[in-house]
N, C-alpha and C positions, 0 to 999 in steps of 0.2 A: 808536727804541724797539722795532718790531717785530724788528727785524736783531738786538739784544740780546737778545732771548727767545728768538727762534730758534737762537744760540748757545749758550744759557746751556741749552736744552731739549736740542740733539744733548749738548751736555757730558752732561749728565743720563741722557741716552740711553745713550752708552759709559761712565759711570762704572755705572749696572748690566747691560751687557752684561760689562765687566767682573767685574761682581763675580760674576754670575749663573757665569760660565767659570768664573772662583777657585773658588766654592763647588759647582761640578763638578768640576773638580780632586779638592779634598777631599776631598769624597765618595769619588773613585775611589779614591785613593790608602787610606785608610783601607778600605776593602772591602779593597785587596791585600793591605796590613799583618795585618790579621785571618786573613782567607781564607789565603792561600795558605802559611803556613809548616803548614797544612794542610789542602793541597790533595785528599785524599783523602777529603773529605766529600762529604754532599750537595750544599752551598751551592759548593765546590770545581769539585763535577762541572757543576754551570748553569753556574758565570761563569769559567771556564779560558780558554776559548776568548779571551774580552776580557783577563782577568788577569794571564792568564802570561806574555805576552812583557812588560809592563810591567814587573812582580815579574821576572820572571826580568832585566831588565835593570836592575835596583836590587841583584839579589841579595836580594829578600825572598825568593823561592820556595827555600826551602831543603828539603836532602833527609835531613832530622834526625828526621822526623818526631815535631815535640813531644809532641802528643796523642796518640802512639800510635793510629793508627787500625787496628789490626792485632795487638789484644793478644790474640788469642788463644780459643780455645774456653772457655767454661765449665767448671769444674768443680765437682763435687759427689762429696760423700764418701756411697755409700749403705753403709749397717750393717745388721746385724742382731742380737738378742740371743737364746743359746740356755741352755736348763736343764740339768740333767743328765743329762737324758733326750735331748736332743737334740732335745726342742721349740721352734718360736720361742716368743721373749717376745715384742720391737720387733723391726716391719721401719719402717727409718725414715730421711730424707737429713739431710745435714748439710751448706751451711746450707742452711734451710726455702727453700721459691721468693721467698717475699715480704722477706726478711733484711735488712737492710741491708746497706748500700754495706762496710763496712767489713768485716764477718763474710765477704762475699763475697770481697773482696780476700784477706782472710787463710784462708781456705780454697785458693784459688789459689796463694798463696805459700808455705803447707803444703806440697799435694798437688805441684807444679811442683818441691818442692824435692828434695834426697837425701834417702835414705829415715829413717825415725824417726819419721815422723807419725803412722802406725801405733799405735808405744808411747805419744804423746801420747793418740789418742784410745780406745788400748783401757782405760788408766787409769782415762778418766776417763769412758766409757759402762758401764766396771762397776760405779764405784764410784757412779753415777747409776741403776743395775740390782743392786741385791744381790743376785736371785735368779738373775743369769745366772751360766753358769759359764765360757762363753767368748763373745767376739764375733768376726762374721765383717765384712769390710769388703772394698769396692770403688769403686776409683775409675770413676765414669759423667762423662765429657765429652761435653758439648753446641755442637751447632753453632747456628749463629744464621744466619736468612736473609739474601740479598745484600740487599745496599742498593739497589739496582735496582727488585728484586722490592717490597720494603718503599716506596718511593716510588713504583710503577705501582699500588700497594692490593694484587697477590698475592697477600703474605705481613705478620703481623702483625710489629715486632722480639719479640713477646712469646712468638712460636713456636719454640720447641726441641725439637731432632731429636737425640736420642739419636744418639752417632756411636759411643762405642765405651763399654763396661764392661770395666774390668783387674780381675782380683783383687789384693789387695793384700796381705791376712794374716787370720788367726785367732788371737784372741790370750788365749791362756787366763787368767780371772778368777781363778782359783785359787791357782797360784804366781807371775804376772804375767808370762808370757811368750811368746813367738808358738810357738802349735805345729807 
């Protein structure tokens, strides 16, 4: 009787040593699957080291980069509106800091594009301004701190550093057209 429980207990034993391993397994494999088709994050940069040769031996660590971890500076359209006097009316960005995801995207895709955005937006800041008589516009791209920096405490992601101001046009309210 004892001989039977002592069997029946190691079975018992390796059937969750087993399982305990499988659902290591799992775990791991799932982390690579996630993780690594982009590798360029934070959670990338901790567990590469264990990851990579795995994934890279599955072919998950792919160099596609889905999420774009590299998309790019910010951008922000700043304006101004002037009278006929040549006073401001609005100094003002576009979109606001707080904007959503979407206005932000489409300002990016605006400004990144060939040019004409310009005439899109002098339209429609004067005809948002009746008293201006022309707007003046610039593009201001922002950098964002490293990731490094941002996971040691450094830097906030919420810290933007002015990297450059382009003029872009003046666009007279009057007969609609850039002067």
């Amino acid at each position: 009787m004892t001989s039977e429980r002592t069997i029946q207990k190691k079975d018992s034993n390796r059937k969750q040593i087993v399982q305990a391993l499988l659902s290591a397994w799992i775990v791991f494999h799932l982390l690579a699957v996630v993780i690594m088709p982009n590798k360029n994050t934070y959670l990338g940069y901790l567990f590469a080291r264990w990851l990579e040769p795995y994934a890279n031996s599955l072919e998950l660590a792919s160099n596609w980069n889905f999420f774009a971890p590299e998309p790019g500076m910010p951008m922000r359209l700043e304006f101004e509106t002037v009278d006929s006097k040549g006073d401001q009316l609005v100094h003002d960005f576009w979109p606001t800091l707080r904007s959503p995801w979407r206005k932000i995207a489409l300002s990016h895709f605006i400004m990144k594009g060939p040019p004409g955005g310009e005439a899109l937006f002098g339209k429609f800041l004067c005809g948002k301004n009746p008293a201006a008589s022309s707007v003046r516009m610039w593009k201001n791209s922002y950098g964002l701190p490293d990731l490094m920096e941002v996971a040691d405490g450094k830097k906030n992601i919420k810290d933007e550093i002015l990297v450059e101001r382009q003029w872009i046009s003046e666009w007279n309210c009057e007969d609609r057209s850039t002067l």
